[in-house]
PDB file of N, CA, C and O in Angstrom, chain B, residues numbered from 101:
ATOM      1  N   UNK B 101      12.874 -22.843 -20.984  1.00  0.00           N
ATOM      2  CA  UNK B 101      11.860 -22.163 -20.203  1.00  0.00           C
ATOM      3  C   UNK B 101      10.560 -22.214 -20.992  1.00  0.00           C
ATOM      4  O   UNK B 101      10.601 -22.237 -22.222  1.00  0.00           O
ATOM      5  N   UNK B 102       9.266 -22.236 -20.249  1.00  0.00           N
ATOM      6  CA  UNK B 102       8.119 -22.775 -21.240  1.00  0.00           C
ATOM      7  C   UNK B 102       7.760 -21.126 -20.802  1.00  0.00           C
ATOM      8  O   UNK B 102       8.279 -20.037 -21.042  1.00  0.00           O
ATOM      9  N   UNK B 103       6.337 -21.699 -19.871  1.00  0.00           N
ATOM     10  CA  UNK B 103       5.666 -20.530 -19.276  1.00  0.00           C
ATOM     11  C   UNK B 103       5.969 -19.948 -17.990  1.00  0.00           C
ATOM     12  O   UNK B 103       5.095 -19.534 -17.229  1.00  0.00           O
ATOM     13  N   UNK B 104       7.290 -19.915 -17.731  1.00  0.00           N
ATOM     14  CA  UNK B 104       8.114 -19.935 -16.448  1.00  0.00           C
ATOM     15  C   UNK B 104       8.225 -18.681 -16.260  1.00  0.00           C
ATOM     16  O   UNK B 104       8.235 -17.931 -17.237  1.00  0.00           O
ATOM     17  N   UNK B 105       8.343 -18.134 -14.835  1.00  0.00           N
ATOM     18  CA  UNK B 105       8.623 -16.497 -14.308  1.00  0.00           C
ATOM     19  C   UNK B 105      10.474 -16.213 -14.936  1.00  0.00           C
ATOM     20  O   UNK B 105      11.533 -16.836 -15.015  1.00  0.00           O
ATOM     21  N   UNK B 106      10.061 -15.232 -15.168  1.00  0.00           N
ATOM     22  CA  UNK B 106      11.868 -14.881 -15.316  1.00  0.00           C
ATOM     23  C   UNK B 106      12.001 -14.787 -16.709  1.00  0.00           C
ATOM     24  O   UNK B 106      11.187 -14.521 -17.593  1.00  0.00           O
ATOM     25  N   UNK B 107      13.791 -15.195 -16.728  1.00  0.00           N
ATOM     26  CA  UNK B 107      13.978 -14.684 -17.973  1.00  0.00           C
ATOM     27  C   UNK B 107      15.074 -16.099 -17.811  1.00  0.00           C
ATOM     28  O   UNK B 107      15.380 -16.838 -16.876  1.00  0.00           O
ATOM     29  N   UNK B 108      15.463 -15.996 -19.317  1.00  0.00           N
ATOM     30  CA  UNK B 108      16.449 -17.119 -20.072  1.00  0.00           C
ATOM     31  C   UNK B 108      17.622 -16.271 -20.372  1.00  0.00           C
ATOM     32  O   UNK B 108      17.621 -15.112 -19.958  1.00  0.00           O
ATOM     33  N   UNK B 109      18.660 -16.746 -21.075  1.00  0.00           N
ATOM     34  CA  UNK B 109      19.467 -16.407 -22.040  1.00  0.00           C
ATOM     35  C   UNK B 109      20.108 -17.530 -22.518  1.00  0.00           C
ATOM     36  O   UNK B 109      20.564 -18.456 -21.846  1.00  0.00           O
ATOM     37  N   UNK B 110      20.118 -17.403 -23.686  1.00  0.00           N
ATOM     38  CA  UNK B 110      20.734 -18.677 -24.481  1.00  0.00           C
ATOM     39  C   UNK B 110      21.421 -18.289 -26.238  1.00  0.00           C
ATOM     40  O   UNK B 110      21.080 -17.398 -27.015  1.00  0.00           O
ATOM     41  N   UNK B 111      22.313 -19.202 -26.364  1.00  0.00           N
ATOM     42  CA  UNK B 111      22.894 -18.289 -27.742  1.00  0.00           C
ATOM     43  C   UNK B 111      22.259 -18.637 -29.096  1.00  0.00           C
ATOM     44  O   UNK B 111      21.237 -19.316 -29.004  1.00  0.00           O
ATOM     45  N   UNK B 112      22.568 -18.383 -30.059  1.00  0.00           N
ATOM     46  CA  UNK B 112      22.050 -18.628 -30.935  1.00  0.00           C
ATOM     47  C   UNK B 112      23.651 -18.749 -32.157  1.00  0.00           C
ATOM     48  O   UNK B 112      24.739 -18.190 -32.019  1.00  0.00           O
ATOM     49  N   UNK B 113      23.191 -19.669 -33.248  1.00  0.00           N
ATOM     50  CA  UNK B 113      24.794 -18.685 -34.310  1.00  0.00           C
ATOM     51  C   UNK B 113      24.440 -17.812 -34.637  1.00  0.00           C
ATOM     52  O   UNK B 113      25.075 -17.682 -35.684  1.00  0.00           O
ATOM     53  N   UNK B 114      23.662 -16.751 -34.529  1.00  0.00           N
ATOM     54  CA  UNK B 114      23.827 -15.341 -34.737  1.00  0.00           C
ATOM     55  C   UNK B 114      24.019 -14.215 -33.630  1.00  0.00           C
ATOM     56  O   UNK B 114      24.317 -13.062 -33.944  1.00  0.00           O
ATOM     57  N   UNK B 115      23.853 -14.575 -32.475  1.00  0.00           N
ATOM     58  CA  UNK B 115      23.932 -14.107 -30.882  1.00  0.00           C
ATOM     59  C   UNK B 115      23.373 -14.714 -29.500  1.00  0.00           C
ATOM     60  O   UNK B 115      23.192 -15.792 -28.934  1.00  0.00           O
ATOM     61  N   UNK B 116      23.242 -13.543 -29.349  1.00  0.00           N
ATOM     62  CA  UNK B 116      22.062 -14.217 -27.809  1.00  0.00           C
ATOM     63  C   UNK B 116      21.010 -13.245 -28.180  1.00  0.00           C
ATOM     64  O   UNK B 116      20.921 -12.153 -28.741  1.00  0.00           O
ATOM     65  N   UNK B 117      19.793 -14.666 -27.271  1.00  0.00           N
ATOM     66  CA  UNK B 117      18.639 -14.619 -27.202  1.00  0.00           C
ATOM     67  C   UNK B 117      18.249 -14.542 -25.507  1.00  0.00           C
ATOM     68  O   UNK B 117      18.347 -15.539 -24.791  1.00  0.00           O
ATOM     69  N   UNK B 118      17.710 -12.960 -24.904  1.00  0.00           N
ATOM     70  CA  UNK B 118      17.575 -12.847 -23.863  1.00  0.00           C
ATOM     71  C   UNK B 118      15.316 -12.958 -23.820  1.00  0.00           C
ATOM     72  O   UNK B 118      14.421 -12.177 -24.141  1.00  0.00           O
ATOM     73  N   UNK B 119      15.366 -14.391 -23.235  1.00  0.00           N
ATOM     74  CA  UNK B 119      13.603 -14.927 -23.023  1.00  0.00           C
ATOM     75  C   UNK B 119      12.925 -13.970 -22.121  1.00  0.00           C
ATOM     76  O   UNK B 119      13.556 -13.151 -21.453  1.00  0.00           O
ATOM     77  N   UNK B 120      11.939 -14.051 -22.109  1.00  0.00           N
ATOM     78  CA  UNK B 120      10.905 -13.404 -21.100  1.00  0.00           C
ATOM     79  C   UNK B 120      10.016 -14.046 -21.076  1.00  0.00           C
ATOM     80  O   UNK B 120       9.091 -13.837 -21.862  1.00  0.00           O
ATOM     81  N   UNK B 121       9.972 -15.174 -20.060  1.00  0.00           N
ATOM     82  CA  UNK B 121       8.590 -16.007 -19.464  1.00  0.00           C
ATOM     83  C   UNK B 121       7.459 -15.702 -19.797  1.00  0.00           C
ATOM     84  O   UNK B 121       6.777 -16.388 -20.558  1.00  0.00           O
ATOM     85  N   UNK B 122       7.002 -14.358 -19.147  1.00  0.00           N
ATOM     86  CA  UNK B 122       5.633 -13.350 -19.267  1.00  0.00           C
ATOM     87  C   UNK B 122       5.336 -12.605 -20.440  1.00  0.00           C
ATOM     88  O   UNK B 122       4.162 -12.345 -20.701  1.00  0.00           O
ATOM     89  N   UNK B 123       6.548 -12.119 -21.402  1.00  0.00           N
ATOM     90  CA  UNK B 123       7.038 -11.206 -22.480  1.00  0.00           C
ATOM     91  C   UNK B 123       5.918 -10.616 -23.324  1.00  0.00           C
ATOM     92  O   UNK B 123       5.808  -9.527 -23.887  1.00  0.00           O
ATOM     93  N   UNK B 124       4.974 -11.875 -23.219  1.00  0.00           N
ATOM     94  CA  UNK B 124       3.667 -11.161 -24.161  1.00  0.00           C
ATOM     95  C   UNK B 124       2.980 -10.076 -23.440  1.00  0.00           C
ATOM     96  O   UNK B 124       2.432  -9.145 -24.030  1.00  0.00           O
ATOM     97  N   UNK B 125       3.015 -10.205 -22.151  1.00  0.00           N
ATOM     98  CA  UNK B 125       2.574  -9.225 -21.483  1.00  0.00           C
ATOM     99  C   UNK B 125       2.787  -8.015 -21.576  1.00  0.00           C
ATOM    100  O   UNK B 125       2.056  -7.091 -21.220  1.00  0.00           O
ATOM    101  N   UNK B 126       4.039  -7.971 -22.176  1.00  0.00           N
ATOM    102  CA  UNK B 126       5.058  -6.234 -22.537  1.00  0.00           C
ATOM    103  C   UNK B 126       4.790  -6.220 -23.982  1.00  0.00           C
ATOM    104  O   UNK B 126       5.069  -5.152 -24.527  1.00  0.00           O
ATOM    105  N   UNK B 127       4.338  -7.106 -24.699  1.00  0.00           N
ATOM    106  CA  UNK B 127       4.998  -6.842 -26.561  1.00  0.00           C
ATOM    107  C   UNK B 127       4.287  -5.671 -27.127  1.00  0.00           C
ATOM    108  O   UNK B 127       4.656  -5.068 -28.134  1.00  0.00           O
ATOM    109  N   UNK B 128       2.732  -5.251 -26.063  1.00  0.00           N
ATOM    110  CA  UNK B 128       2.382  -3.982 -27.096  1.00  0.00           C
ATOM    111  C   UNK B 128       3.216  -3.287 -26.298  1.00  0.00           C
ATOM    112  O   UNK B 128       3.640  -2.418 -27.059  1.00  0.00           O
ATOM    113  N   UNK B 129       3.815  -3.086 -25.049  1.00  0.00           N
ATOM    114  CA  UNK B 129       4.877  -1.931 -25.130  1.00  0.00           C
ATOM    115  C   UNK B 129       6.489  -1.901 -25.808  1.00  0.00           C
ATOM    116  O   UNK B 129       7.399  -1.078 -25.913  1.00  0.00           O
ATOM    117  N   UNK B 130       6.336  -2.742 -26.033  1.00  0.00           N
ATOM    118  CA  UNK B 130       7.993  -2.912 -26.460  1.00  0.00           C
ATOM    119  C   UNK B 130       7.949  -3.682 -27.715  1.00  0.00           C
ATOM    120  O   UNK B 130       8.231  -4.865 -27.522  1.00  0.00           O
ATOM    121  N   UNK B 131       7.737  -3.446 -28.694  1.00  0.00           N
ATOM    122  CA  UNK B 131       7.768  -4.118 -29.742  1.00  0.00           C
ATOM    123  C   UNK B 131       9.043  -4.871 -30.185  1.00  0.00           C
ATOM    124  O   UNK B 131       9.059  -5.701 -31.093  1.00  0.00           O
ATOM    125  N   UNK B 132      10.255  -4.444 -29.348  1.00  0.00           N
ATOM    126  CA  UNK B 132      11.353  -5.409 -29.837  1.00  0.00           C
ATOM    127  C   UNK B 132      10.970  -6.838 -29.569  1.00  0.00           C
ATOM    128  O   UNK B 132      11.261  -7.761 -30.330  1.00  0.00           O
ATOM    129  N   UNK B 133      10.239  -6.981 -28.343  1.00  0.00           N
ATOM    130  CA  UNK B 133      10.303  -8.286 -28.441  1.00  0.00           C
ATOM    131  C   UNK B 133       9.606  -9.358 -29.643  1.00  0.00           C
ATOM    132  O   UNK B 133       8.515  -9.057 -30.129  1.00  0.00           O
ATOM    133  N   UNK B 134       9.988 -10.028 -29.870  1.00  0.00           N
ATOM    134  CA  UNK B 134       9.442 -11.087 -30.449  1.00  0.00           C
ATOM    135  C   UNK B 134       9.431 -12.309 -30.483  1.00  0.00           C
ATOM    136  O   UNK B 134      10.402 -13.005 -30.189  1.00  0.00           O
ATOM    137  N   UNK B 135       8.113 -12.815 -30.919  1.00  0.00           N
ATOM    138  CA  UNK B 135       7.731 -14.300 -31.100  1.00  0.00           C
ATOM    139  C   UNK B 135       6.271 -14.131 -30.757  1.00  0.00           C
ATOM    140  O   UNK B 135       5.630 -13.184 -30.303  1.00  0.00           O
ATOM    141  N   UNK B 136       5.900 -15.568 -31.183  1.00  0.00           N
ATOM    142  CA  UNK B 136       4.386 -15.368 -31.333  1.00  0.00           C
ATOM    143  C   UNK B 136       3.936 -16.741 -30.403  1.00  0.00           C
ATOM    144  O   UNK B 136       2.854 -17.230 -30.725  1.00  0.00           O
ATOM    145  N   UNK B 137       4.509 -17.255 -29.531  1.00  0.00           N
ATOM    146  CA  UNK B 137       3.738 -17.757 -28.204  1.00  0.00           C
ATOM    147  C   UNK B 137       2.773 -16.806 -26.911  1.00  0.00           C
ATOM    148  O   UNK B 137       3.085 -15.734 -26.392  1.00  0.00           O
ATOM    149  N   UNK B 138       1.884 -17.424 -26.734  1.00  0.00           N
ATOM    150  CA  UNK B 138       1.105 -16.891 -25.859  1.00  0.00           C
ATOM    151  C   UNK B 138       1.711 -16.240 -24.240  1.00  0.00           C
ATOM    152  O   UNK B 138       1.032 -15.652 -23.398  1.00  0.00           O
ATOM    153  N   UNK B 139       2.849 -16.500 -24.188  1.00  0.00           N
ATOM    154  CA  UNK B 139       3.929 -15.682 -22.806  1.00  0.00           C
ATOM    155  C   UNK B 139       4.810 -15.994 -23.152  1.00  0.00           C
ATOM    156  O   UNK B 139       5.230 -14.837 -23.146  1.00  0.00           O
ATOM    157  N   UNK B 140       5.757 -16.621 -23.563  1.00  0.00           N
ATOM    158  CA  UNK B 140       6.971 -16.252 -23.898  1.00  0.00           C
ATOM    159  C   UNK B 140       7.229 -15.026 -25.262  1.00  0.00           C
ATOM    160  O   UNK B 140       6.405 -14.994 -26.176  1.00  0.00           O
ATOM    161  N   UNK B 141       8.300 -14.181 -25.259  1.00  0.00           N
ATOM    162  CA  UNK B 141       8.705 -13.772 -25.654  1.00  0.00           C
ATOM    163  C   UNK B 141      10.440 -13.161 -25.534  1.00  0.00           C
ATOM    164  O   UNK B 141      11.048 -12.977 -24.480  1.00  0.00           O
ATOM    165  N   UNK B 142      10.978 -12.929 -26.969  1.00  0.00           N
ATOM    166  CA  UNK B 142      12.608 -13.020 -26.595  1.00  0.00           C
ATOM    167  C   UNK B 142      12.635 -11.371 -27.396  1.00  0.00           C
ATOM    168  O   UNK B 142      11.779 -10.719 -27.994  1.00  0.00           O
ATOM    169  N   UNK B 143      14.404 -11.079 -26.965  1.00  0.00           N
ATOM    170  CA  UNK B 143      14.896  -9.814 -28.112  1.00  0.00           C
ATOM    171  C   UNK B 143      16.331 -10.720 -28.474  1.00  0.00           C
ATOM    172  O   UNK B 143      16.976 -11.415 -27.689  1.00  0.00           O
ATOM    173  N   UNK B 144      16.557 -10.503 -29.715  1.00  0.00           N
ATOM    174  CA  UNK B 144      17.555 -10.959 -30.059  1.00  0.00           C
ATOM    175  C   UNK B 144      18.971  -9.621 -29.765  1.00  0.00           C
ATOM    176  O   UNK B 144      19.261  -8.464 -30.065  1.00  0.00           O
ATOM    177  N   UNK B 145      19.314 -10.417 -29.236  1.00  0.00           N
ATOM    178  CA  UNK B 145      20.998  -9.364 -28.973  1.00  0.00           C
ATOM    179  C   UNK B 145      22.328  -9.956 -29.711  1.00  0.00           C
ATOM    180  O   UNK B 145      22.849 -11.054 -29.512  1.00  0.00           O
ATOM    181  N   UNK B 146      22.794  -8.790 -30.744  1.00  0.00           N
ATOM    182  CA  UNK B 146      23.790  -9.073 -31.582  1.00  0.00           C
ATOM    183  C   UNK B 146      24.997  -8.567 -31.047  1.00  0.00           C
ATOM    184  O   UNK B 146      26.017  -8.856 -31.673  1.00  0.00           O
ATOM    185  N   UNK B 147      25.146  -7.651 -29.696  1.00  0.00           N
ATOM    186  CA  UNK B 147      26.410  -7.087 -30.016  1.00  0.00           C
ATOM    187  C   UNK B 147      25.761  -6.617 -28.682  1.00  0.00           C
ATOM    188  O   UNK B 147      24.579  -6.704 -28.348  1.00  0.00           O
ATOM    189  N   UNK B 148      27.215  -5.904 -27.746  1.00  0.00           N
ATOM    190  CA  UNK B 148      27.350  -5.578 -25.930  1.00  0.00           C
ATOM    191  C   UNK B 148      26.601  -4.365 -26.246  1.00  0.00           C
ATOM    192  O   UNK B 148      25.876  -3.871 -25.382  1.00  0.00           O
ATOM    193  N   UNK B 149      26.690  -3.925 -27.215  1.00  0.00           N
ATOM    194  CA  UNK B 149      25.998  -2.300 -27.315  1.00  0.00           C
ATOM    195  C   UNK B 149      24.259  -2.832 -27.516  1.00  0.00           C
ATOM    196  O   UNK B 149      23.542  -2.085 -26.850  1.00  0.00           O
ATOM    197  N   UNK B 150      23.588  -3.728 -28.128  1.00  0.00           N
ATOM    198  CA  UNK B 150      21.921  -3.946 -27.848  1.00  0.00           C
ATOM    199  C   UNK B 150      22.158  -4.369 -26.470  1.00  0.00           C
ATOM    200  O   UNK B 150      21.680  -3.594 -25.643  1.00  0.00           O
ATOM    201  N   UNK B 151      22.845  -5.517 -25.939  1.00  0.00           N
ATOM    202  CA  UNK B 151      22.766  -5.625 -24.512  1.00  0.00           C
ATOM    203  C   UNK B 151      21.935  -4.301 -23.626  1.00  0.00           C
ATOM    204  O   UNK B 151      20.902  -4.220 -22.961  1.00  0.00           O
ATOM    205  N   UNK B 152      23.361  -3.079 -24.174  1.00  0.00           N
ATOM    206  CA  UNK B 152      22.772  -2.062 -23.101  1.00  0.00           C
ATOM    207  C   UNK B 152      21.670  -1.300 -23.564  1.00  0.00           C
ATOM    208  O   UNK B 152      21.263  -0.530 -22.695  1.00  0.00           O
ATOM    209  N   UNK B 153      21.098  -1.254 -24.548  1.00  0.00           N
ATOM    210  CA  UNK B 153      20.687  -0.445 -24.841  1.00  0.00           C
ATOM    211  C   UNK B 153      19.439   0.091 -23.927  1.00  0.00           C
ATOM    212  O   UNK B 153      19.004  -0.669 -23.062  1.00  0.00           O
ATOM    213  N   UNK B 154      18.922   1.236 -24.080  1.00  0.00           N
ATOM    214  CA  UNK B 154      17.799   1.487 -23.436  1.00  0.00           C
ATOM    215  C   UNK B 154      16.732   1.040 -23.035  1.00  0.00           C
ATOM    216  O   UNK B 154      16.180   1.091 -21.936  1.00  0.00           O
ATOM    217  N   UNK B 155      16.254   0.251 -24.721  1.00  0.00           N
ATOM    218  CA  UNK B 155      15.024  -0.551 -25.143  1.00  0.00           C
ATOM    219  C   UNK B 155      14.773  -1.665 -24.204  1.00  0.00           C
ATOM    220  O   UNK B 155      13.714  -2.069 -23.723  1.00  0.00           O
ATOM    221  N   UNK B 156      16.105  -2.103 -24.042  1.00  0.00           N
ATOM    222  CA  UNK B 156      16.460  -3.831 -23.221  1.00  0.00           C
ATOM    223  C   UNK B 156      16.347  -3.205 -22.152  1.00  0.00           C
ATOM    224  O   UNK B 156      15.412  -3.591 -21.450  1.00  0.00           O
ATOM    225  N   UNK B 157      16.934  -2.400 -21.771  1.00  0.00           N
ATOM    226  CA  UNK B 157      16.613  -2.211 -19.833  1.00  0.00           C
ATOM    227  C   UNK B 157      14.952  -1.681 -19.457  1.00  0.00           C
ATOM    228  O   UNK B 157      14.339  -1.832 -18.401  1.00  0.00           O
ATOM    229  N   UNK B 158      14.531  -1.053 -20.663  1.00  0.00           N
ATOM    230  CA  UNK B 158      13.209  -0.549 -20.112  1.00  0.00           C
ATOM    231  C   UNK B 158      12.331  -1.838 -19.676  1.00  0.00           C
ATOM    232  O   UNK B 158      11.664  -1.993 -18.654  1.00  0.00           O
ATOM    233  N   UNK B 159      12.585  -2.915 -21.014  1.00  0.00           N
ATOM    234  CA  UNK B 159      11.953  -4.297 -21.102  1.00  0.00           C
ATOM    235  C   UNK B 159      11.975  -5.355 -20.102  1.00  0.00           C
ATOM    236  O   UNK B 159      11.059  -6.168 -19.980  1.00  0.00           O
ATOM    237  N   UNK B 160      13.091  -5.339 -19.347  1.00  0.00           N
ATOM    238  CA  UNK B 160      13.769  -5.597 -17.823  1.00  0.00           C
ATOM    239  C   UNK B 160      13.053  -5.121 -16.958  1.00  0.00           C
ATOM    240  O   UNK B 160      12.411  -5.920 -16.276  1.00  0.00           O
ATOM    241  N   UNK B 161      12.947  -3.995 -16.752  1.00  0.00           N
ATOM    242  CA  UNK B 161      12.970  -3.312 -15.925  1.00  0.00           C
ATOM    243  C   UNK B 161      10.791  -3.864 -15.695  1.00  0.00           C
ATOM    244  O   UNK B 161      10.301  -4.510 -14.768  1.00  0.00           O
ATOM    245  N   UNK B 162      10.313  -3.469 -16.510  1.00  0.00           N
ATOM    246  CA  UNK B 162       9.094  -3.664 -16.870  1.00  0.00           C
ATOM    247  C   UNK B 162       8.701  -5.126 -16.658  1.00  0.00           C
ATOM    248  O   UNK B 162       7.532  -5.452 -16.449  1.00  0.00           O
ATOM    249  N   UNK B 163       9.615  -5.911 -16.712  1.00  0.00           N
ATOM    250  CA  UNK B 163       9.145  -7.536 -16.830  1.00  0.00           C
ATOM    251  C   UNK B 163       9.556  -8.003 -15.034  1.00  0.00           C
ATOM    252  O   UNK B 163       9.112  -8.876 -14.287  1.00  0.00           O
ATOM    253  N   UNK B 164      10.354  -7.187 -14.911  1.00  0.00           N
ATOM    254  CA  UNK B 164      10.812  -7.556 -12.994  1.00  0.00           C
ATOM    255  C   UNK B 164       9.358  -7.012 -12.579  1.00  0.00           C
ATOM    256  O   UNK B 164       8.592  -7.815 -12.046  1.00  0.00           O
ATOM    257  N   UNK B 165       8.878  -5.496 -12.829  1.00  0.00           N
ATOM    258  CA  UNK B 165       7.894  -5.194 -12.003  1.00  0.00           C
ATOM    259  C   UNK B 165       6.161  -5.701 -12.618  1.00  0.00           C
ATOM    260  O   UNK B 165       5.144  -5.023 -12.474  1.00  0.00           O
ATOM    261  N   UNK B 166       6.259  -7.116 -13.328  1.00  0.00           N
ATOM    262  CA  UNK B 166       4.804  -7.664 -13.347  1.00  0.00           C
ATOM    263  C   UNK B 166       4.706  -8.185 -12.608  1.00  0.00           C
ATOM    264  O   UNK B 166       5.768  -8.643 -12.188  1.00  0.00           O
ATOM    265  N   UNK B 167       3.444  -8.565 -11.834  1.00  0.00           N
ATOM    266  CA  UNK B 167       2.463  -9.311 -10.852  1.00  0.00           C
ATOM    267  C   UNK B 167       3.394 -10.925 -10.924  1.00  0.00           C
ATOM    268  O   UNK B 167       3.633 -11.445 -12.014  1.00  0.00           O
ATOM    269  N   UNK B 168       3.789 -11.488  -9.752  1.00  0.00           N
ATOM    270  CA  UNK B 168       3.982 -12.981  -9.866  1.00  0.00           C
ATOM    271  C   UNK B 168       2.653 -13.590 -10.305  1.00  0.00           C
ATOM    272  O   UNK B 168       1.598 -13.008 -10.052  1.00  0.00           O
ATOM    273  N   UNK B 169       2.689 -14.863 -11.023  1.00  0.00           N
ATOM    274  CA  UNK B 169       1.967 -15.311 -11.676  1.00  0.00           C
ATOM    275  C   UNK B 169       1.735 -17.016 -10.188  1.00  0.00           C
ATOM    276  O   UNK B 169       2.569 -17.313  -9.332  1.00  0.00           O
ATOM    277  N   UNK B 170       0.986 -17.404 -10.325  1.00  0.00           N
ATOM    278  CA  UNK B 170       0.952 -18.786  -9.399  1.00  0.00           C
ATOM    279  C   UNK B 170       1.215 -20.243 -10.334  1.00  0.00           C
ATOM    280  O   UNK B 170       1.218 -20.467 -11.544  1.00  0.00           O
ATOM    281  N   UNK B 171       1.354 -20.794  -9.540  1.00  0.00           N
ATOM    282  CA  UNK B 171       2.209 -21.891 -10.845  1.00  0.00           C
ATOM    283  C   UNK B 171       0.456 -22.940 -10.572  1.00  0.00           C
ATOM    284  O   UNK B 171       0.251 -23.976 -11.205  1.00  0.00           O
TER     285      UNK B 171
END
């Protein structure tokens, strides 16, 4: 996924890596995310318990309700 709407998931050898197309758009609210591209941004998930955690659903939740972007 480059600068694409949505989200990724893909593994890593240390876990999964759940993407966020837009992500820079959230990083001053959510500082988990990281990386330093201009819209993408990821959270690294080690274990079913970060899956759920709060942080990740707020970040979800927040990245479903941005503006569609036009390609």
């Amino acid at each position: 996924m480059s600068d694409a709407e949505g989200f990724a998931i893909y593994a890593t050898s240390k876990g999964v890596n759940l993407a966020f197309g837009h992500g820079g758009e959230l990083a001053k609210k959510h500082p988990l995310l990281e990386g330093t591209g201009k819209s993408m941004r990821h959270v690294k998930l080690k274990s079913v318990a970060d899956a759920k955690s709060a942080a990740v659903e707020a970040i979800v939740k927040d990245a479903v309700m941005l503006p569609r972007h036009s390609a």
